[in-house]
SEVEX-832762 format. One record per residue (C-alpha): x, y, z; residue number from 1. Coordinates in nm, 2 decimals. Layout:
BEGIN
px;py;pz;resi
X;Y;Z;NUM
...
This chain:
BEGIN
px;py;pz;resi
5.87;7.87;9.81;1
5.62;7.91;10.08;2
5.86;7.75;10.31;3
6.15;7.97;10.21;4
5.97;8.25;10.28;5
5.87;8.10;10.62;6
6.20;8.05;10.71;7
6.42;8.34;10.68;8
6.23;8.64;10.86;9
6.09;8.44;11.11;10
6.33;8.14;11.15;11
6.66;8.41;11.20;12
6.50;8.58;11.43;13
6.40;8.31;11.66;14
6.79;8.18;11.60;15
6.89;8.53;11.74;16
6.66;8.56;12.00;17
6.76;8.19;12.11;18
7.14;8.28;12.09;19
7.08;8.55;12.34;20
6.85;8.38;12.54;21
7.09;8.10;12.59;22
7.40;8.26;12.60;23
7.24;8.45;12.95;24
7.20;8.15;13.07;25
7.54;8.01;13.00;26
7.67;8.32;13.17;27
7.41;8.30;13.52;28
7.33;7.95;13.53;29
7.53;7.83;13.85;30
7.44;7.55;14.11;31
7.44;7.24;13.85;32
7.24;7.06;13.64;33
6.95;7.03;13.87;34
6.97;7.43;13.92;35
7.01;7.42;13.54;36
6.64;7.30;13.54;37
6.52;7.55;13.75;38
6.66;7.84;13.54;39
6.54;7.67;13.22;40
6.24;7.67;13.35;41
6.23;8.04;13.46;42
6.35;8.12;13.12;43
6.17;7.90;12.85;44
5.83;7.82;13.05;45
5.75;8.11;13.29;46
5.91;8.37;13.11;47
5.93;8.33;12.75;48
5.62;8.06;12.74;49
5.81;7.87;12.45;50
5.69;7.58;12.63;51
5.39;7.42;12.85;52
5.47;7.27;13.19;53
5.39;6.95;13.04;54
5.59;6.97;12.76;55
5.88;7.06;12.97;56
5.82;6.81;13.22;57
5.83;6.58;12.96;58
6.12;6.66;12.81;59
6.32;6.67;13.14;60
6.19;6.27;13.18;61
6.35;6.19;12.88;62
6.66;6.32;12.96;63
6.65;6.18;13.30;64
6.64;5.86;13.14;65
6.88;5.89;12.90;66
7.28;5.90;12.95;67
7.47;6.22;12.91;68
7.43;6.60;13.09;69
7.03;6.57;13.17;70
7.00;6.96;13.15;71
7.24;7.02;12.82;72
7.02;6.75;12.66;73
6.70;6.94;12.79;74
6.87;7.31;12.64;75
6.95;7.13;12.32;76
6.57;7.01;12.29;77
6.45;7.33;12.39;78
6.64;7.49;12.11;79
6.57;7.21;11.84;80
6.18;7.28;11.92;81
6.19;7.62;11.90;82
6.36;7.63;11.55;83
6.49;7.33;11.43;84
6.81;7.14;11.42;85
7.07;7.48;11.38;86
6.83;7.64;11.71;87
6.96;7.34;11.89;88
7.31;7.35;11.81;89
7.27;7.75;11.86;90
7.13;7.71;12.22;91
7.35;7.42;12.31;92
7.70;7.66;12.18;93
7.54;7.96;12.41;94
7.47;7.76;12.74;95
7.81;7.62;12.68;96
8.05;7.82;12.54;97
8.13;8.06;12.84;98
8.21;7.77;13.09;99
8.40;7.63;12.82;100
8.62;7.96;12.77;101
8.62;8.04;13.13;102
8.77;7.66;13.17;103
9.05;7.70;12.90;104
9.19;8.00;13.02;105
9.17;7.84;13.35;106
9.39;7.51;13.23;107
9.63;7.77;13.06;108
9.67;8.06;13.30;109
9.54;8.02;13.65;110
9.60;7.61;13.79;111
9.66;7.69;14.18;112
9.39;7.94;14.20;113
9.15;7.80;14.57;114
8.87;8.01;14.38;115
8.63;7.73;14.51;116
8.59;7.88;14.83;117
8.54;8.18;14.76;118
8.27;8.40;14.90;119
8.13;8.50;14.61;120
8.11;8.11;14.49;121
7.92;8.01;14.80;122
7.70;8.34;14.71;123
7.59;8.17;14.35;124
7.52;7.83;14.54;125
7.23;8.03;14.73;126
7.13;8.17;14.43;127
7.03;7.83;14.30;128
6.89;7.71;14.63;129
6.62;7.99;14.54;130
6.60;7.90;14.20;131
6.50;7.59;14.19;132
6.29;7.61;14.48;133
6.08;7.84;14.26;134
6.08;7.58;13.98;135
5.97;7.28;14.22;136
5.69;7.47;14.34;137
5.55;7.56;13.97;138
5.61;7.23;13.84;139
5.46;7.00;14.17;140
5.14;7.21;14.18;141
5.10;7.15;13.74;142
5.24;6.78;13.76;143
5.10;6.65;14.11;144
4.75;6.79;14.16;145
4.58;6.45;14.32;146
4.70;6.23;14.60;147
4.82;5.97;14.35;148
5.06;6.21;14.21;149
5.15;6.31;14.51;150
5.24;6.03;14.67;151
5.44;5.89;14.37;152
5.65;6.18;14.42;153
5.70;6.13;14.76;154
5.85;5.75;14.69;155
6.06;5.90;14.43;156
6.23;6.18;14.63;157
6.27;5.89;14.96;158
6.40;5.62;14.73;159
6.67;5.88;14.52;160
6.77;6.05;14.88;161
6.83;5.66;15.04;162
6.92;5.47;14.75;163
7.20;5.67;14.58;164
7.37;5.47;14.26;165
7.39;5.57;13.93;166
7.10;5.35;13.79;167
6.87;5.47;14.08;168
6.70;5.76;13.88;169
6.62;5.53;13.61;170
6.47;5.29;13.79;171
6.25;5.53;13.97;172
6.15;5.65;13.65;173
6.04;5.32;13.54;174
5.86;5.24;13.86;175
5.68;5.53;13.83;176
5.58;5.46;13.47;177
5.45;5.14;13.54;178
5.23;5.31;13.86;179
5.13;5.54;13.64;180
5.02;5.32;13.42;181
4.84;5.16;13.65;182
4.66;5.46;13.78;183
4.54;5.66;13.50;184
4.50;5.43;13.16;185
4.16;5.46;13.17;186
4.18;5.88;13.24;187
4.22;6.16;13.05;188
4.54;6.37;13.07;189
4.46;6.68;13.27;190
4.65;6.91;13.01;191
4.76;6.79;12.68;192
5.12;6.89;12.59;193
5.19;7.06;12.30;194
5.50;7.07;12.12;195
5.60;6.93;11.77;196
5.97;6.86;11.74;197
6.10;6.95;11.37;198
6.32;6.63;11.33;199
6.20;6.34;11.13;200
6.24;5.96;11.23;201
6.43;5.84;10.95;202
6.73;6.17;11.10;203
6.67;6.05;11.43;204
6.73;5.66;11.32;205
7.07;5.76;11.17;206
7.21;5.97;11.48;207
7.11;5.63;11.69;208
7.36;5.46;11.45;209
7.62;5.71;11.45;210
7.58;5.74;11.80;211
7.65;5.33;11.89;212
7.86;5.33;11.55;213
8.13;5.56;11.73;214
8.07;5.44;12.09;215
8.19;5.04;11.96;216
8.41;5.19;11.65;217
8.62;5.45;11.86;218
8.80;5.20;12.04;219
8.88;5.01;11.80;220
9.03;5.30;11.58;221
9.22;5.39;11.85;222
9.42;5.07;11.88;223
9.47;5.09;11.49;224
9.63;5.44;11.52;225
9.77;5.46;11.86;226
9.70;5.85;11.74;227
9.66;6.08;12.07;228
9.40;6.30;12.01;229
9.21;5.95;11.83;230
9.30;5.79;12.20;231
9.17;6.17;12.43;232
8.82;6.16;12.18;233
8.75;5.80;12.23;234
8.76;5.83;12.62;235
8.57;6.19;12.63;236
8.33;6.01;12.38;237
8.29;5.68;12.63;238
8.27;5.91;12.91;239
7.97;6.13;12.80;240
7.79;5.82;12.65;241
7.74;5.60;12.97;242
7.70;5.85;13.26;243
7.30;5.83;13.39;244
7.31;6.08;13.70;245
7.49;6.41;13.56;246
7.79;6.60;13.57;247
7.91;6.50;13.92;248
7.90;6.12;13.82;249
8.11;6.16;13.48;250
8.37;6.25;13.74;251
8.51;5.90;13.84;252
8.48;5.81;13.49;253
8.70;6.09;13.36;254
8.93;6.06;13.66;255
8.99;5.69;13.56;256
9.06;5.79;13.20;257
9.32;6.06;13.28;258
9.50;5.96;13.60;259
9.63;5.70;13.64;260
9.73;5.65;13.26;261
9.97;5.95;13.28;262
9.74;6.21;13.10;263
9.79;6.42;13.42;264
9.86;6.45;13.78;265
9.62;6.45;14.03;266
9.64;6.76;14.16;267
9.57;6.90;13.81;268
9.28;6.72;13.83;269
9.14;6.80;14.11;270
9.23;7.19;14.08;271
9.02;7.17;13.74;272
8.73;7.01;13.90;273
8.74;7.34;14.13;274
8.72;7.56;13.92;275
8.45;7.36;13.70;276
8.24;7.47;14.03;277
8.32;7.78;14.00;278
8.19;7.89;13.65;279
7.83;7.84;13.52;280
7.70;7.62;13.27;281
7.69;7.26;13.25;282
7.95;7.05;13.50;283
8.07;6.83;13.14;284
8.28;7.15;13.02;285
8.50;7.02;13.29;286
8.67;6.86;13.00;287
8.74;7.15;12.82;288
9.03;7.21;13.12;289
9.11;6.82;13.13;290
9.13;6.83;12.73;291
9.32;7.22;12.77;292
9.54;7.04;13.03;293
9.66;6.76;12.77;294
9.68;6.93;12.47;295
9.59;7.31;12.50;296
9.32;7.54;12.34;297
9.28;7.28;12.04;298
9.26;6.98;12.30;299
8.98;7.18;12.53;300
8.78;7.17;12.20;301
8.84;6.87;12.12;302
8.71;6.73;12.43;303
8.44;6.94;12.45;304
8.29;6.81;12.13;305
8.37;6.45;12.22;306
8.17;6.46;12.57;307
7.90;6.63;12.44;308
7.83;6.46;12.11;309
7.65;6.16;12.26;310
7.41;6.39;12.41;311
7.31;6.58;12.09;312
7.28;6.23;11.88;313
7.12;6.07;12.21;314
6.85;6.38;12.23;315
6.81;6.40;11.82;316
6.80;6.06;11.79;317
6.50;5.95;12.08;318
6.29;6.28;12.07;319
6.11;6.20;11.73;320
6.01;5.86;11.86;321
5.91;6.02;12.19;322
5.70;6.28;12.08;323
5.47;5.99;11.91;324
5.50;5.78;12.18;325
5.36;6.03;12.44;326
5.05;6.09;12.23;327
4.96;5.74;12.25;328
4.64;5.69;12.48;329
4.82;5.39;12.63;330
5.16;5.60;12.69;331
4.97;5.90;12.86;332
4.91;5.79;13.18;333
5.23;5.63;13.24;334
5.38;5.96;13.14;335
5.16;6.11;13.40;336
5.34;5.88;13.71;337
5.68;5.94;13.51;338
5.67;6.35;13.56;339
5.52;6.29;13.93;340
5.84;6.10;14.00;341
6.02;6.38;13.82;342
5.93;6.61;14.09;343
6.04;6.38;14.36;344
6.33;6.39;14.21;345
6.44;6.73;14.19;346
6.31;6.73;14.56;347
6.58;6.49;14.65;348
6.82;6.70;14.44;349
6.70;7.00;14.58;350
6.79;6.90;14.97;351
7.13;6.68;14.84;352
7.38;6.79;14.69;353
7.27;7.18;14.65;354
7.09;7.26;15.02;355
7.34;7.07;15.20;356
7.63;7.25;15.00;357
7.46;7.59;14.99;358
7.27;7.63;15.35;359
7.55;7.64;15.60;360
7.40;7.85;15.88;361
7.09;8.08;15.97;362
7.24;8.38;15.77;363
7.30;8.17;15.46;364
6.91;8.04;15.53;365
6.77;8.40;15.55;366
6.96;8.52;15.26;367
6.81;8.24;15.02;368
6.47;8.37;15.14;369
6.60;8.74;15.01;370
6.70;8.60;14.69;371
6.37;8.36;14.65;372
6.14;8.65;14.69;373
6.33;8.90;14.44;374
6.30;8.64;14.19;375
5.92;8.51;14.28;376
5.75;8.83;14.46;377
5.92;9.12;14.33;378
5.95;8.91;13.97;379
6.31;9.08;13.93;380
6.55;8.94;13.61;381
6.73;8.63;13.70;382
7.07;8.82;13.63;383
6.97;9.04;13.84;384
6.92;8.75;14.13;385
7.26;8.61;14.01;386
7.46;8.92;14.06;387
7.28;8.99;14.40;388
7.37;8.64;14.50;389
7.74;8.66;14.39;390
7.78;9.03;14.59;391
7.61;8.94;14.91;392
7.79;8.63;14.92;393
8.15;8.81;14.93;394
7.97;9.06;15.20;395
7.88;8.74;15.43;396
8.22;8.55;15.39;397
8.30;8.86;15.58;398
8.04;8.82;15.87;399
């Protein structure tokens, strides 16, 4: 009974709050999955203090490791920590659902549209040049306070900026883990995270199994049927489940799938991917238009639920085990090189692909430093940076 009680008051409200919470951030959250981090971190950790620095830095590693949209993943484990499995399905459906929208009506109403170059576009890529900026600083000066740290950082960010493959992150991530290792077994953790993740192991064993259960079992169904919408989930499905790197990566892989087997033409494609840059939210709702494209509202669905349902029983299915293993003397300090390297990083991501795409000239330069100190002097709303950015970007396209 005690539980009961527990639950309702307390539980709905933290449901509602997370729903709003989320769904502002599905609605301001432009500049990609790196950028994603940075307003997650705004959000959750400065703002909201749902989370510690370490916890978050730790939960961004994870996802980093794993396959799938690394900042969906970290929203979904955001939500399941704050209230449980429906607060991660709640978070995940309000950081998506507006791109997903935004991208249907887009397949069914406006292919054509050259809103990627728009000045107001250009306006939100700024925006997240000072966003995550402001998250890099707050997380290097928690997560690299030594010269250890510091320099494991600094061969993360050089080896991800001059090594660029898909695997690359991973394998900085384990280099780091083993330097870590090295460096700090015999050291107490400066700050101890704390977070306790509300999903048992035996939950998180089954989601594994459903997880490689549909990944070998899809294909095979969908040579027995031949069914089309069996064929369009089994290749969002594959898609979502073996993309390390994020949303810009799953592009190749979805282009593959869709092209040259007829599903569309290229220029759809291509005008899709567009305006996937032009709406906030995580880059994988790009297959809400590919899936809107094929087979209308119902197909955008459909592929929205197949491309994101490796990440949900990927995240479910690891964090349990991760949580123990990260309490584990032996663990800690290789965690401690792991979320050094996670700063390098973001670093690298920071300067490629969203400084090269975002700084064009000296005006675009002093306009980020604008935005930056509204959202780290003047502590102004992130909406408020977001609709600041989005205005005075359609001012300079006229400079």
């Amino acid at each position: 009974m005690a539980e009961t009680q527990n639950k309702n008051p307390n539980e709905n409200k933290s449901l509602l709050e997370l729903l709003i919470v989320s769904t502002r951030l599905g609605l301001t959250s432009f500049g990609g999955p790196v950028a994603h981090l940075g307003y997650f971190h705004e959000e959750y950790v400065r703002r909201r203090n749902w989370m510690d620095e370490k916890s978050y830095a730790d939960l961004v590693a994870l996802c980093q490791f794993l396959p799938g949209p690394a900042s969906s993943q970290v929203g979904i484990g955001i939500g399941v920590m704050r209230a449980g499995l429906l607060g991660g399905i709640i978070a995940f459906i309000g950081f998506t659902l507006p791109s997903v929208i935004a991208l249907i009506l887009f397949a069914l109403l406006l292919q054509g549209m050259d809103i990627g170059s728009a000045g107001w576009i250009h306006g939100l890529k700024i925006v997240a040049v000072a966003v995550v900026a402001h998250a890099i600083i707050g997380m290097a000066q928690k997560l690299t306070p030594d010269l250890q740290r510091k320099a494991i950082a600094l061969c993360a960010l050089i080896i991800v900026l001059l090594w660029q493959t898909a695997f690359t992150q991973v394998g900085v991530i384990l280099l780091a883990a083993f330097a870590g290792f090295l460096l700090y077994k015999n050291q107490a953790e400066d700050e101890a995270a704390n977070y306790r993740f509300p999903i048992s192991k035996k939950f998180a064993s089954i989601c594994l199994i459903v997880f490689f259960g549909l990944l070998i079992g899809l294909p095979i169904l969908r040579e027995a049927t031949a069914l089309n919408w069996i064929a369009m989930f089994d290749s969002f499905y594959r898609s979502g489940s073996l993309v390390f790197g994020g949303g810009h990566v799953v592009l190749p892989l979805l282009e593959r799938e869709f092209v040259p087997t007829g599903w569309m033409s290229e220029e759809a494609f291509l005008a899709g991917y567009g305006a996937t840059q032009a709406v906030p939210g995580p880059l994988f709702t790009f297959a809400a238009y590919l899936g809107a494209v094929i087979s209308g509202w119902q197909g955008g669905l459909i592929a929205t639920i197949a491309i994101f349902l490796p990440a949900f029983l990927l995240i479910l299915g690891t964090l349990p085990f991760w949580d123990t293993l990260r309490s584990n003397p032996n663990i800690k300090g290789a965690l401690m090189g792991v979320n050094a390297a996670v700063v390098g990083i973001l670093i690298a991501a920071f300067y490629h692909p969203i400084w090269t795409s975002s700084i064009l000239a000296p005006i675009d330069f002093a306009f980020a430093a604008v935005l930056f100190s509204m959202l780290v002097y003047w502590k102004l709303p992130p909406w408020v940076v977001v609709l600041t950015g989005a205005l005075g970007g359609a001012v300079l396209s006229f400079v």
